[in-house]
BATIKOL-886251 format. One record per residue (C-alpha): residue number from 1; x, y, z. Coordinates in nm, 4 decimals, always signed. Example, Ala and Ser with C-alpha at 12.3 -4.5 7.8 and 13.67 -1.06 7.14 Angstrom:
<rs>
+-----+----------+----------+----------+
| num |        X |        Y |        Z |
+-----+----------+----------+----------+
|   1 |  +1.2300 |  -0.4500 |  +0.7800 |
|   2 |  +1.3670 |  -0.1060 |  +0.7140 |
+-----+----------+----------+----------+
</rs>
This chain:
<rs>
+-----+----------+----------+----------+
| num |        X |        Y |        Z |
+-----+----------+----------+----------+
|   1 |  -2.1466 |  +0.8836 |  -0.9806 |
|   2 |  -2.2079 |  +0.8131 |  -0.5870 |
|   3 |  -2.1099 |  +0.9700 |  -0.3134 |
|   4 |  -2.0620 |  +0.8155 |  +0.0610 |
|   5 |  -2.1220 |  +0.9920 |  +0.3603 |
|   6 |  -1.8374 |  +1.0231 |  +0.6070 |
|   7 |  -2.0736 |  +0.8493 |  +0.9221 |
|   8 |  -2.1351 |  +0.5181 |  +0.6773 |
|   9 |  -1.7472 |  +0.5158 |  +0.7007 |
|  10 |  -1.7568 |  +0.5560 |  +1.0893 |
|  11 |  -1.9885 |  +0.2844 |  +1.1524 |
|  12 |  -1.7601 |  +0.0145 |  +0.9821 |
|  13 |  -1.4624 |  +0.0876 |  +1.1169 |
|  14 |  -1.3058 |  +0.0313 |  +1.4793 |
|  15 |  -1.0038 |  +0.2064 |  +1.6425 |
|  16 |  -0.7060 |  -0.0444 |  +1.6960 |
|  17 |  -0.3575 |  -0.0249 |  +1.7689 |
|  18 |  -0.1097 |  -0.0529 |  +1.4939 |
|  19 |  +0.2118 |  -0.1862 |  +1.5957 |
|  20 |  +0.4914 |  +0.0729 |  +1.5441 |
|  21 |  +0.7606 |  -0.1534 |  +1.3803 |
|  22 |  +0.5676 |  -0.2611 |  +1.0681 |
|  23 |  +0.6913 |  -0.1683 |  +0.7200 |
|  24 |  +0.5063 |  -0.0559 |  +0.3889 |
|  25 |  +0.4939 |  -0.1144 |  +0.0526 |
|  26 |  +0.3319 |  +0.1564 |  -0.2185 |
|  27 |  +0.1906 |  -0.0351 |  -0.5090 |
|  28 |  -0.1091 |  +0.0064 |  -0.7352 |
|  29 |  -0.4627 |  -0.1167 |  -0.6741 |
|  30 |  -0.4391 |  -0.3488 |  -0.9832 |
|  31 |  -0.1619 |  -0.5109 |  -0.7883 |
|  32 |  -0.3436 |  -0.6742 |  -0.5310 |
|  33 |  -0.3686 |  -1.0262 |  -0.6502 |
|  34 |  -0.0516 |  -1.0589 |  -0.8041 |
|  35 |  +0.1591 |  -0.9285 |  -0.4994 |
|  36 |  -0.0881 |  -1.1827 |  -0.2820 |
|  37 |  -0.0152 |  -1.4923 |  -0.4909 |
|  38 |  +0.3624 |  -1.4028 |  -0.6062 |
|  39 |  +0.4812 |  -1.1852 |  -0.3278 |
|  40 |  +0.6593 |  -0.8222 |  -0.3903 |
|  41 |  +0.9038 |  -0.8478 |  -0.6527 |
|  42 |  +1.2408 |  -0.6244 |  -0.7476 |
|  43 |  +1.2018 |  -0.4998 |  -1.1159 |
|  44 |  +1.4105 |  -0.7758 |  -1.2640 |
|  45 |  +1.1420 |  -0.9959 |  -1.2748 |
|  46 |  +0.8561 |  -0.7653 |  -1.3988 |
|  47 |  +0.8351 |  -0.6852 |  -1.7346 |
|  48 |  +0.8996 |  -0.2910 |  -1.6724 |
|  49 |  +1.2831 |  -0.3153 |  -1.6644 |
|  50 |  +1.3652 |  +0.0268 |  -1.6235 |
|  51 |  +1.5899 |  +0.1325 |  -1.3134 |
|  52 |  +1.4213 |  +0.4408 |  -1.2312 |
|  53 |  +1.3657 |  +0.5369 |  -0.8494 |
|  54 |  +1.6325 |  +0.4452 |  -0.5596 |
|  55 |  +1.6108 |  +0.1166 |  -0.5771 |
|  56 |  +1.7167 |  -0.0329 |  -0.8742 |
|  57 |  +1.6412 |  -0.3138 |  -1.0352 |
|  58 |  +1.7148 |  -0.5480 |  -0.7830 |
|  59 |  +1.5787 |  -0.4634 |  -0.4241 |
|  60 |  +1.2237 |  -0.3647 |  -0.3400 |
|  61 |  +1.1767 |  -0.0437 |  -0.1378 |
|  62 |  +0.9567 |  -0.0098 |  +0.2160 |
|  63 |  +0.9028 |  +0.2223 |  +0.4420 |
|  64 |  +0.8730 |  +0.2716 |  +0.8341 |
|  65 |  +0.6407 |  +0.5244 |  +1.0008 |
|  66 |  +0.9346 |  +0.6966 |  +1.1445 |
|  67 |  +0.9685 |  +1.0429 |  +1.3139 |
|  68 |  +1.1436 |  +1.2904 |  +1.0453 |
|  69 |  +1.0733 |  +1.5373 |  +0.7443 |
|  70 |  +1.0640 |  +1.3842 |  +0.3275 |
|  71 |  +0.8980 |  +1.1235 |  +0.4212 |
|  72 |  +0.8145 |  +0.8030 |  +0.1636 |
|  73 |  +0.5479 |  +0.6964 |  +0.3580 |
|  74 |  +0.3496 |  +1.0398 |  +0.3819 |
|  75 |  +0.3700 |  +1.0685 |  -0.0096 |
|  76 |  +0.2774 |  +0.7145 |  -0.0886 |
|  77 |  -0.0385 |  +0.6673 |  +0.1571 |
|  78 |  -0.2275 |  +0.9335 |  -0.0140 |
|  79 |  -0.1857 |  +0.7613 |  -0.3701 |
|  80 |  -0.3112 |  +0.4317 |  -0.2941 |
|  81 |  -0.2681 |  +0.1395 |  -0.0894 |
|  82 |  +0.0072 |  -0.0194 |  +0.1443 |
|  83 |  +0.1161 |  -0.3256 |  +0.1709 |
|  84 |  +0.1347 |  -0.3673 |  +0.5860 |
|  85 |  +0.4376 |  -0.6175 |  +0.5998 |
|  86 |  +0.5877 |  -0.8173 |  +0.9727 |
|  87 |  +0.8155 |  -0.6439 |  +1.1440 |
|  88 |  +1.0580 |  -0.8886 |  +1.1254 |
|  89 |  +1.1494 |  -0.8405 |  +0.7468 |
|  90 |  +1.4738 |  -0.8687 |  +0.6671 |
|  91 |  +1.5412 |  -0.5134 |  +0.5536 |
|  92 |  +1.8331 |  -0.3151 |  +0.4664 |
|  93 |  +1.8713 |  +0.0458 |  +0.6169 |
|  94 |  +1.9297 |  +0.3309 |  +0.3368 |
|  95 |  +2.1838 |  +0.6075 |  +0.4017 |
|  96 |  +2.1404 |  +0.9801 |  +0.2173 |
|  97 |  +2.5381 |  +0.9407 |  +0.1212 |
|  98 |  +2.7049 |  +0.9830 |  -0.2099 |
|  99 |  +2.9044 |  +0.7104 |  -0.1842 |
| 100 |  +2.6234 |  +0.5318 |  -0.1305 |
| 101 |  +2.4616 |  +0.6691 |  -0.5298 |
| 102 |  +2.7866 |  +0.4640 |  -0.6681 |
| 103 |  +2.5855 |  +0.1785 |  -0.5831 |
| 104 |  +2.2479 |  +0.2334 |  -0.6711 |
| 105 |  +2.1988 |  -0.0123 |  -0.9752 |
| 106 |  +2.4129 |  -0.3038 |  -0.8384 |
| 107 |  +2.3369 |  -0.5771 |  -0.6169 |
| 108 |  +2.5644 |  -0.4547 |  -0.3371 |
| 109 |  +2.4191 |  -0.3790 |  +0.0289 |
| 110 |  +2.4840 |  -0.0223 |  +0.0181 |
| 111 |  +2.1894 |  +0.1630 |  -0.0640 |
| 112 |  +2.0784 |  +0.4875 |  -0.1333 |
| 113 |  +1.8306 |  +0.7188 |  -0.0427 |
| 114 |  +1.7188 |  +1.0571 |  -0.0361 |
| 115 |  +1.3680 |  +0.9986 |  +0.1816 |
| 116 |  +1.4454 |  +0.9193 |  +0.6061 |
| 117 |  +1.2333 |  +0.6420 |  +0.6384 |
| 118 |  +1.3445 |  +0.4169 |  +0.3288 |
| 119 |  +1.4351 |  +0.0578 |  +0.3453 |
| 120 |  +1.5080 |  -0.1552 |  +0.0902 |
| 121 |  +1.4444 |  -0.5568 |  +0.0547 |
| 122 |  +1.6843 |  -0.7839 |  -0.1866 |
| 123 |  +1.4928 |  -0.9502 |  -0.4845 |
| 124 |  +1.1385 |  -1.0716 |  -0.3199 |
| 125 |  +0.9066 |  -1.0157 |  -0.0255 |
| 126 |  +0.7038 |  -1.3168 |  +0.0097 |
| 127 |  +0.3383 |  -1.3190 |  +0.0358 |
| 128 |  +0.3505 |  -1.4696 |  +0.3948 |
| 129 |  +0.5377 |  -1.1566 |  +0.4820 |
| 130 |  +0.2258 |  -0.9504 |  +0.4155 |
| 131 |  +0.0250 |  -0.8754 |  +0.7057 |
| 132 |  -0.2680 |  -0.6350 |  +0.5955 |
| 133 |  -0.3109 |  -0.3233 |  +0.3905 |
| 134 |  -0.3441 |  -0.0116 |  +0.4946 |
| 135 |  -0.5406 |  +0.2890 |  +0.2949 |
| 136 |  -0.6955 |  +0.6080 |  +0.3671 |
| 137 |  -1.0963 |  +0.5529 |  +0.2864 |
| 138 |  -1.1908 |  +0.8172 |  +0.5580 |
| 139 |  -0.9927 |  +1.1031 |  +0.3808 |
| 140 |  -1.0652 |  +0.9982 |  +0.0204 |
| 141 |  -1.4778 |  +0.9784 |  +0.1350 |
| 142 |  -1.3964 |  +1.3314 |  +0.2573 |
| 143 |  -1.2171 |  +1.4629 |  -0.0491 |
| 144 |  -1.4931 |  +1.3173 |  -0.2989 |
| 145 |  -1.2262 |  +1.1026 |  -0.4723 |
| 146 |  -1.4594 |  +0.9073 |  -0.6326 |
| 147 |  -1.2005 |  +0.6934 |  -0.8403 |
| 148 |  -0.9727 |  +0.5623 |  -0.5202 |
| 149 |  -1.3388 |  +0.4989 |  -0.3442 |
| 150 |  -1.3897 |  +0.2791 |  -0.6528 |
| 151 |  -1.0378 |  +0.1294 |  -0.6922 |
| 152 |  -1.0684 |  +0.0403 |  -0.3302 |
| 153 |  -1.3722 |  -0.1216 |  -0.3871 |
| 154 |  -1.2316 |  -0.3259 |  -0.6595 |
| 155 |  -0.9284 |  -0.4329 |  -0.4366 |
| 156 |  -1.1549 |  -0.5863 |  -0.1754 |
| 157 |  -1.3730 |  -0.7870 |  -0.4402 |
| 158 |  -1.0222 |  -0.9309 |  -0.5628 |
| 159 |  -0.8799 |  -1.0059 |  -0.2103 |
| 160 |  -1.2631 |  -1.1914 |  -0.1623 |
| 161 |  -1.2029 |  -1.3619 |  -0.4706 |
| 162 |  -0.8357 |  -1.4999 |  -0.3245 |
| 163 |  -1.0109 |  -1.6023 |  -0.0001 |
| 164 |  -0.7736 |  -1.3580 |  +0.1560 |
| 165 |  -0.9060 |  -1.2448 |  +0.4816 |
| 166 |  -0.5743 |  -0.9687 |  +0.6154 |
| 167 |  -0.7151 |  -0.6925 |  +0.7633 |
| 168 |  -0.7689 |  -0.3467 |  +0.6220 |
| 169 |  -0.6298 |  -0.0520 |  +0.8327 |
| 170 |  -0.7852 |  +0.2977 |  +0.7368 |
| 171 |  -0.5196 |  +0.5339 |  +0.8561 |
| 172 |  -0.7153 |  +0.8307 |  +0.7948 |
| 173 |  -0.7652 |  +0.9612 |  +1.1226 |
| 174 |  -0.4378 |  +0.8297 |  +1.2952 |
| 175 |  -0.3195 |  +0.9696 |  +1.6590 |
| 176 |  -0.0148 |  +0.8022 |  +1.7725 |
| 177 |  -0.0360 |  +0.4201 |  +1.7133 |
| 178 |  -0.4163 |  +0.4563 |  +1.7305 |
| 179 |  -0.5988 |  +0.3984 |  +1.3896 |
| 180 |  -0.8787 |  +0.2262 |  +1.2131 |
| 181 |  -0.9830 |  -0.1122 |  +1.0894 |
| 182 |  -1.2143 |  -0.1027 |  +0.8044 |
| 183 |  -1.4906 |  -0.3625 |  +0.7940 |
| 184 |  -1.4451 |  -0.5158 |  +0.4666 |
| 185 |  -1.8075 |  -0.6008 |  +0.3818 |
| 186 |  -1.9353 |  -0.3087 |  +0.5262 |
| 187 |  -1.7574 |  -0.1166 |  +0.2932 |
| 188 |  -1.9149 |  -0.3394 |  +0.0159 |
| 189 |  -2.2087 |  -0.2367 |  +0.1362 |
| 190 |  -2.2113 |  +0.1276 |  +0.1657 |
| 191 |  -2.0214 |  +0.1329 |  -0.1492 |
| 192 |  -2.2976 |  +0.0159 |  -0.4119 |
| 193 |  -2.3683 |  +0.3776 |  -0.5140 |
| 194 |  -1.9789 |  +0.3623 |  -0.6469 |
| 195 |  -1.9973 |  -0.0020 |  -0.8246 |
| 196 |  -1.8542 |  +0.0538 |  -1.1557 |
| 197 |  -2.1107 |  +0.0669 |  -1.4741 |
| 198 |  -2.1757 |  -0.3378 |  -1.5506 |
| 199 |  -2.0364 |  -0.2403 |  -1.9477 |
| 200 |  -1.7259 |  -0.1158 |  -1.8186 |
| 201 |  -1.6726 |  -0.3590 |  -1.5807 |
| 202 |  -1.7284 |  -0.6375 |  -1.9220 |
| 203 |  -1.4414 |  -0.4492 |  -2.0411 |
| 204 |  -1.2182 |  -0.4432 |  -1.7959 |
| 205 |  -1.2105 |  -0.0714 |  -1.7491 |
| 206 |  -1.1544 |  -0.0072 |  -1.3782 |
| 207 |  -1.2448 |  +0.3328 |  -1.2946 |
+-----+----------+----------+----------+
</rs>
């Protein structure tokens, strides 16, 4: 199956400073050129119309790396990627109030939440909102998680594909604002061990 060894992932990344008033967006890896050509859309317009979560079927939920306990952010950044989006998104602050629940279907401005650090968007975030992505490559290397090695892989070929160049922020070994940038093509590189079989990849099985 592959393995990588956590120096190859030290020599292609770089410590930089994140800025502290970014948002995130949770999605899933098979996402990545959708959200890049059509933005971040509320459930209304995707096919899954169902209203579970906080949000509803109309607003799109982000996060900030806030101080606090129940934290969105800390559950989502171990699943998969974040969408890194500009600080100056038009965002609507949540509030843990059950007056607030009354509203958490509708279209109205009062939204609900039961995480600290929620925000939600109305309707769309536009692709030019997006700023980078942000994973955790370091820590899944160090776990042996073989299949978000692979799907992150598979993200980057797709973002080459799209001629998108954003950067890629391994948060893995964050201290403050300090973090990591992950050289794309480096990570192609030390990554062939994990390339998926060429039969499944004929099939569209993404591993």
């Amino acid at each position: 199956m592959g393995t990588i060894d956590l120096k190859d992932i030290e020599q292609i990344e770089k410590e930089v400073i994140k800025n502290p008033d970014w948002y995130y967006h949770g999605y899933d890896f098979a996402s990545t050129s959708d959200i890049l050509k059509e933005g971040i859309l509320a459930r209304k317009y995707l096919s899954c119309l169902d209203e579970d979560g906080l949000n509803g079927k109309h607003y799109v939920s982000v996060a900030k790396d806030v101080e606090g306990k129940n934290k969105a952010l800390t559950r989502y950044k171990h699943q998969g990627p974040l969408a890194i989006l500009n600080e100056n998104l038009r965002v609507i602050e949540c509030k843990h109030s059950k007056f607030y629940e009354l509203f958490r279907y509708t279209m109205l401005p009062l939204r609900y939440t039961h995480w600290s650090d929620e925000y939600q968007v109305f309707s769309k975030i536009k692709p030019n909102k997006i700023i980078g992505f942000e994973c955790m490559a370091y820590l899944w290397a160090k776990e042996g998680n073989i299949a978000l090695l692979r799907r992150l892989r598979t993200m980057i070929e797709a973002m080459q594909k799209l001629d998108c160049d954003l950067p890629m922020y391994d948060f893995s070994r964050q201290e403050g604002n300090d973090v990591h940038e992950l050289d794309k093509k480096g990570y192609l590189e030390v990554t062939k061990s994990l390339k998926p079989d060429d039969l499944l990849s004929a099939l569209g099985i993404i591993l």
